[in-house]
C-alpha positions in Angstrom: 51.2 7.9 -1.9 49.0 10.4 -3.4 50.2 12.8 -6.4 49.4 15.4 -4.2 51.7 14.5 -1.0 54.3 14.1 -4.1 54.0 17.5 -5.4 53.8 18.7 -1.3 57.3 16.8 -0.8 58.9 18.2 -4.2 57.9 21.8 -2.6 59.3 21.4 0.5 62.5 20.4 -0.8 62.8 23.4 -3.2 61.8 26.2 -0.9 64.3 23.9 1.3 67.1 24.4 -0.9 68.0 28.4 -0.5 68.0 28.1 2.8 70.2 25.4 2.8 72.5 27.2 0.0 72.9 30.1 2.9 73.6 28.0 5.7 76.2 26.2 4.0 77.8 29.9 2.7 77.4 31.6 6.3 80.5 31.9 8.1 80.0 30.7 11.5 82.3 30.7 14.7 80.9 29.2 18.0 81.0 31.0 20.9 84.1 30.2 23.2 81.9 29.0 26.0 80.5 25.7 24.1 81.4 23.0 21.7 78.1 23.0 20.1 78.0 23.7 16.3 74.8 25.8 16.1 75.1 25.7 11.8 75.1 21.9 12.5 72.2 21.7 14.2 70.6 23.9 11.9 72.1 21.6 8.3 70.1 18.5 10.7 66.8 20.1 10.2 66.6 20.2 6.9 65.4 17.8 4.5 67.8 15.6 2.8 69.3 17.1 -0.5 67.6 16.8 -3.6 69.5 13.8 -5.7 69.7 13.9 -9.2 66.6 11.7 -10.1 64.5 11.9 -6.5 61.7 9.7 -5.5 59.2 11.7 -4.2 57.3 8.5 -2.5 57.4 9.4 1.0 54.4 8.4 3.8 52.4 10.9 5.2 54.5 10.6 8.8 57.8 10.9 7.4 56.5 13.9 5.4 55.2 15.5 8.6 58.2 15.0 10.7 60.2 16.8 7.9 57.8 19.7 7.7 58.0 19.6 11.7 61.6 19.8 11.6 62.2 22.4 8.6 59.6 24.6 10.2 62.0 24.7 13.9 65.0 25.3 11.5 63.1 28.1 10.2 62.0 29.7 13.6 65.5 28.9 14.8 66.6 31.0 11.7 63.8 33.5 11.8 64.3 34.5 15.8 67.7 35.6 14.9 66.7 38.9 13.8 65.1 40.4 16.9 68.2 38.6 19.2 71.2 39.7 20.5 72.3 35.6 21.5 75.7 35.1 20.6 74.7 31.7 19.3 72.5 33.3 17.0 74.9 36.6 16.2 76.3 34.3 13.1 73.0 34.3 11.1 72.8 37.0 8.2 69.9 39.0 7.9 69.2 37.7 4.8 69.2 34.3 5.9 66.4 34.8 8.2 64.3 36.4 5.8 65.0 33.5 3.4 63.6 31.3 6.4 60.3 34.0 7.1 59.7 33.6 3.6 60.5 29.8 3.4 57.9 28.7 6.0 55.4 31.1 4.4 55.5 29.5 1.4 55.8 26.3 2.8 52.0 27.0 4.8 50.6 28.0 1.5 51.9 24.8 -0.1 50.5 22.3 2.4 47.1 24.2 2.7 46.8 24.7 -1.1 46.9 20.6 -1.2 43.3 19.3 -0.8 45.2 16.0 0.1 46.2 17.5 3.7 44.5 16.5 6.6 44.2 19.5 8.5 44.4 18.9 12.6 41.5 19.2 14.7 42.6 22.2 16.5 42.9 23.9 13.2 39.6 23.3 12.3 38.3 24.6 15.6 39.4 28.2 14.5 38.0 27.6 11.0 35.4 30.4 12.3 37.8 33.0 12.9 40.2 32.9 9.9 38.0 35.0 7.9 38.6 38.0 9.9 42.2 38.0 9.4 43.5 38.9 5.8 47.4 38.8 6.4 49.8 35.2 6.4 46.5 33.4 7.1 48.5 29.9 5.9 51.4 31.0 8.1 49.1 31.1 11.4 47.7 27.9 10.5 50.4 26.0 9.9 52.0 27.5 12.9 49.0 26.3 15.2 48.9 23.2 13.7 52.7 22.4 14.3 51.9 23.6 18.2 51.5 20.1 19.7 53.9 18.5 17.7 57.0 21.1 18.5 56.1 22.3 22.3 56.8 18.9 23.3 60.0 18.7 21.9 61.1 22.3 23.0 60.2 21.7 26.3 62.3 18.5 26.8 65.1 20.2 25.0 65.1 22.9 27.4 64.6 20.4 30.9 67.8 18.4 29.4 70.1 20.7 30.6 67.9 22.4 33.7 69.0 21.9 37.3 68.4 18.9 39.2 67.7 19.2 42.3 69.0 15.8 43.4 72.4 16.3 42.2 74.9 18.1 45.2 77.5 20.5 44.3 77.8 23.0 41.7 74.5 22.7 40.2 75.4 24.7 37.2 78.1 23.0 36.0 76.3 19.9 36.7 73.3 20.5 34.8 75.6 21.9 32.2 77.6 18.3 31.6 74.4 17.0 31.7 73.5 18.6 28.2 75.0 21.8 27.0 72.8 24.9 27.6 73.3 25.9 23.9 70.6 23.3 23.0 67.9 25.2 25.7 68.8 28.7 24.1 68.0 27.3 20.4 64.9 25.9 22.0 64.1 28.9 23.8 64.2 30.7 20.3 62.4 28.2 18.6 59.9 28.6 21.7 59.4 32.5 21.4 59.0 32.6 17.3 56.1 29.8 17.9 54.7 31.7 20.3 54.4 35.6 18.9 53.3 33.7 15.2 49.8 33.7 16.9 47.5 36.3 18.1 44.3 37.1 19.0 41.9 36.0 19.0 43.5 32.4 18.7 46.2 33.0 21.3 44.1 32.1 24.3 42.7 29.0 23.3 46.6 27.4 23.4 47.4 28.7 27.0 47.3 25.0 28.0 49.9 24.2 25.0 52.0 26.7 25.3 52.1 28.1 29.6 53.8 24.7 30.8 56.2 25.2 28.1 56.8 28.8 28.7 57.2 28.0 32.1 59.6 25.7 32.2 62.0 28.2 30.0 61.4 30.5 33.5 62.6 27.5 35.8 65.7 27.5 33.7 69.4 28.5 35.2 70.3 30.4 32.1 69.5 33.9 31.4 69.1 33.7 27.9 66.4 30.6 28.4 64.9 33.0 30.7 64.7 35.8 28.8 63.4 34.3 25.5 60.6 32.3 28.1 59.7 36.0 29.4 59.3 37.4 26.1 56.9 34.7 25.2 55.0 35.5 28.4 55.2 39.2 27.3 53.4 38.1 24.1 51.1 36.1 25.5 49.6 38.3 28.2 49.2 41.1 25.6 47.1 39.0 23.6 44.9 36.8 26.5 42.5 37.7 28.9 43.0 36.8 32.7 40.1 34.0 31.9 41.9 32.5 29.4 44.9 32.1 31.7 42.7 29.5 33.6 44.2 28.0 36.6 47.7 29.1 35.3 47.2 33.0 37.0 49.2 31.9 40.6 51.7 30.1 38.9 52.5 32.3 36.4 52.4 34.9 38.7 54.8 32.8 41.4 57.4 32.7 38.6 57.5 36.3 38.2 58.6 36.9 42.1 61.0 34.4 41.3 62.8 35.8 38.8 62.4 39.3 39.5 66.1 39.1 41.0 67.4 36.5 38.6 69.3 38.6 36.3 70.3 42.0 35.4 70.7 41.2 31.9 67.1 40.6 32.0 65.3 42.4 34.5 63.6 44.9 32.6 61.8 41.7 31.1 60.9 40.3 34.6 59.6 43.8 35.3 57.6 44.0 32.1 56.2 40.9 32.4 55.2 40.6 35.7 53.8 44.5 35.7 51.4 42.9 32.4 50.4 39.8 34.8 49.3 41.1 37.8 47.9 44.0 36.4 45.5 42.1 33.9 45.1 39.2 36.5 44.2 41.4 39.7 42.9 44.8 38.3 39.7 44.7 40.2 41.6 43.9 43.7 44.1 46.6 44.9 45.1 44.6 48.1 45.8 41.2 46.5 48.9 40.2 47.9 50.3 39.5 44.3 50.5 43.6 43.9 52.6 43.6 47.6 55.0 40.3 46.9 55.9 41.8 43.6 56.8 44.9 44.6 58.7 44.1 47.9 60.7 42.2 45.3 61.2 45.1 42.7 61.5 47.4 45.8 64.1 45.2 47.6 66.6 44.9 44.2 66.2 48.3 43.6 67.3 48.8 46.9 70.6 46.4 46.6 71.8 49.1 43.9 69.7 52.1 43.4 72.3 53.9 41.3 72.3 51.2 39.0 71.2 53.2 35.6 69.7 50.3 33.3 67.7 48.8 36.4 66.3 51.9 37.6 65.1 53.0 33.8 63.9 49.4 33.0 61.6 50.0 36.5 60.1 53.3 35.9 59.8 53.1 32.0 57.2 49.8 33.2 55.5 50.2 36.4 53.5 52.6 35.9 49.9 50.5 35.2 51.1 48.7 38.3 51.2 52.2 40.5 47.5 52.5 38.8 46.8 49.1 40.0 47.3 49.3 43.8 46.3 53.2 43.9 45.7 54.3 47.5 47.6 51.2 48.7 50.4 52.0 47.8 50.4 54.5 50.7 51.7 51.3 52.8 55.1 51.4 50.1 56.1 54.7 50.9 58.7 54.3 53.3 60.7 52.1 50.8 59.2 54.0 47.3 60.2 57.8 48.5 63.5 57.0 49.9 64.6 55.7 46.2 62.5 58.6 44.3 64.3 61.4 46.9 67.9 59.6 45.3 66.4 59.5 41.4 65.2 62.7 41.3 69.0 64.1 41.8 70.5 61.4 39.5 73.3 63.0 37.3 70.9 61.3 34.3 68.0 63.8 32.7 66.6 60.2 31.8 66.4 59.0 35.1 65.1 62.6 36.7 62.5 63.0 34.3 60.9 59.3 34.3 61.3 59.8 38.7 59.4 62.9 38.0 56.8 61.3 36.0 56.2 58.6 38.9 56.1 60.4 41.8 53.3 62.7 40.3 51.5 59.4 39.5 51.8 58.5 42.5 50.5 61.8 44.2 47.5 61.3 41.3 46.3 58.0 42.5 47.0 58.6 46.3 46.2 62.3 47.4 49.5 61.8 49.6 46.6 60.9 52.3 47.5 61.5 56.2 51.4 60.9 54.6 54.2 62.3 57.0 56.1 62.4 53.4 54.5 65.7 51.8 57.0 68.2 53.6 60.7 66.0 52.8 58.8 65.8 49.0 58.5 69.5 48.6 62.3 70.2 50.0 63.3 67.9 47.6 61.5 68.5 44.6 62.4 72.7 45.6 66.5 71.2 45.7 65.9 69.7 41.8 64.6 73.0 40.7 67.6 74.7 42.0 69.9 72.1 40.6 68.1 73.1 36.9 71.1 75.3 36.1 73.2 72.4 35.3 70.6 70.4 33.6 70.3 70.1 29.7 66.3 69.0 29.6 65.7 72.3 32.1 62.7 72.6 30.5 61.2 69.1 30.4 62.2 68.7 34.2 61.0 72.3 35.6 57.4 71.4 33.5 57.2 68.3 35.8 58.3 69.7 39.2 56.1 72.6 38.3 53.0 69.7 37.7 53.9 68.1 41.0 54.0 70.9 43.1 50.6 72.1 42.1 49.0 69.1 42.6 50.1 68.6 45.9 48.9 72.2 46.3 45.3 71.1 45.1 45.3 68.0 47.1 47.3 68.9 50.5 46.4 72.5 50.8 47.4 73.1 54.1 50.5 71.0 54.7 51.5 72.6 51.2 51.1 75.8 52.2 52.8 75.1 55.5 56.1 73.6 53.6 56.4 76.0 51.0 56.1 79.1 53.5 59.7 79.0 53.6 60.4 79.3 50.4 58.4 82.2 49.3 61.6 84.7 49.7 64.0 82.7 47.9 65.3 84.4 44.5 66.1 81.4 42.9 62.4 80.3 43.0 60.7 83.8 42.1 59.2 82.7 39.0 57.9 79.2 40.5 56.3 81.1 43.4 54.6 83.2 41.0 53.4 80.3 39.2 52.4 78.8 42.1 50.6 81.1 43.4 48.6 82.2 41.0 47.2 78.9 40.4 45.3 79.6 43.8 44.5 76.1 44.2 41.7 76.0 41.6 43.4 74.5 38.5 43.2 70.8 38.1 46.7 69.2 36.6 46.1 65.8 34.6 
């Protein structure tokens, strides 16, 4: 054992210790719904406390597995602050930064040792550190640590996954198996891995990190779910469609499976699968990804179109995917219109304005072509307008109708003309005939 490793293992321990010192002083309570002590857990991954006269001789693999294991405490601890798990909710806030700051130090301590022998795959990005000035160490480590911790995540979080072989309540079954607390603390540990690393180094792991990423999808649990999508979300924001090698269909598959898998995260299974097959199939409009997704979107939507938090989560993200299928989206609008007639009368401003917004989008990318839908569109965007009076973002919304109209005017001249005939007498739309007309058709609206 080199004085080095020595000095290496003394540093661990210490930056080990505060974090230790909070775990033991944090009050936890496990949630009723398991029997699994998350702060236990936790008190496992640390190294052993310091004794009062320590040997420091350690071998190089035990040292490893201890900075393997420290580092998942501290992503464990770390992915607390951006979740709202209740198997997480125990953790202080300034627990998790003693953790952030913990693993940063520990990165600077192993690569400050000229004793380390750094991994291959490390070494393969040696190029590209010099362009990045900020937790250099931290990224390192983190890559290095990849193939040693995705293995471990993902059989953590298959433990407790369904079998298909067993009959019954597959659930519970799975749930005996192994507790499902154990697959959300992976799926945590999974996500901090992940969104650690960036480009340009991000797409050179896909192989490491997709399988893992995926089986979190296949999971029965939400919350595994959810922290595998979140992964996803990072990843396709910092790869390119190439870099997704052969993974494209499967990733995409997974998102039309779990576009209906739960409200709790749908807006997460809409973000993600809006990035995927917009990035992976942006120079092919009819690719029958774009139509599987949104039969899927359109058909939940459909279940409960009232729901507030599912339509918002839809229309706050599917906008590049409207940009994506343009014209053929024409072929959606007997099931798109139906829902946008319903959200543009919504008691919500929210939910008016962001209808609003997509609809003229939609009018933008498809000129309304040969569409029996232009004259029910202007009868209904004309009923809005009058229901303005009750409205507290009048202005917002009559700025958008006001859009809408005129491009359908600039792009449907005649049928426009032909619907809004009978409305040029109304009183209650004197100023927005006015508007309307003097815009002669000539302006062009963005």
């Amino acid at each position: 054992m080199s004085k080095t490793f020595s000095a290496l293992h003394h540093q661990l321990n210490q930056l080990s210790e505060p974090v230790r010192d909070l775990v033991s002083k944090s009050t936890y309570k496990p949630p009723q719904s398991t029997n699994v002590s998350i702060k236990s857990l936790l008190e496992s991954l640390l190294p052993p406390p310091l004794s009062p006269s320590p040997s420091l001789e350690i071998s190089e693999h035990d040292l490893r597995a201890r900075i393997r294991d420290f580092s998942l405490c501290c992503a464990l601890l770390s992915s607390s602050s951006s979740s709202s798990s209740g198997h997480t909710a125990w953790i202080p806030e300034q627990l998790a930064s003693a953790a952030e700051s913990a693993f940063r130090g520990l990165a600077e301590a192993v690569y400050a040792d000229s004793e380390w022998e750094v991994s291959k795959r490390v070494c393969e990005f040696e190029a590209e550190w010099s362009g990045i000035v900020v937790d250099v160490e931290k990224k390192r480590l983190v890559i290095e640590l990849l193939p040693e911790v995705l293995p471990l995540i993902k059989d953590t979080i298959k433990e407790s996954s369904i079998d298909s072989s067993i009959d019954g309540d597959e659930v519970s079954a799975a749930s005996a198996r192994v507790p499902v607390a154990y697959a959300i603390v992976a799926a945590h540990q999974l996500r901090w891995f992940v969104t650690q690393v960036d480009q340009p180094h991000l797409g050179k792991l896909c192989a490491l990190i997709i399988p893992c990423a995926l089986t979190a999808l296949d999971h029965w649990s939400p919350e595994v779910k959810g922290q595998g999508m979140l992964s996803f979300i990072h990843l396709g924001q910092n790869v390119n469609a190439a870099e997704l090698g052969g993974y494209v269909d499967v990733i995409l598959d997974a998102c039309c499976n779990n576009i209906v898998s739960s409200d709790e995260i749908w807006h997460l299974a809409v973000e993600m699968s809006v990035l995927f097959v917009t990035s992976t199939q942006k120079n092919n409009p009819r690719s029958p990804w774009f139509a599987k997704l949104l039969d899927e979107m359109l058909g939940h939507l459909e279940r409960q179109p009232r729901d507030k938090e599912r339509c918002i989560a839809w229309l706050n993200f599917i906008e590049p995917l409207l940009y994506g299928v343009g014209l053929v989206l024409l072929a959606h609008f007997k099931r798109l219109f139906p829902l946008f007639f319903l959200w543009i009368h919504d008691d919500d401003d929210e939910i008016v304005v962001l209808a609003l917004k997509r609809i003229h989008t939609i009018v933008k990318v498809t000129w309304i072509r040969n569409s029996p839908f232009i004259l029910r569109l202007v009868d209904e965007l004309v009923l809005t307008y009058k229901e303005l009076a009750k409205r507290k973002g009048q202005e917002e919304i009559r700025m958008h109708l006001w859009q809408i109209l005129i491009l359908l005017q600039q792009c449907k001249a005649l049928q426009f003309e032909a619907a809004w005939e009978k409305y040029k007498d109304d009183p209650v739309l004197g100023a927005l005939d006015q508007s309307i007309c003097r815009q002669d058709g000539s302006t062009t609206v963005a």
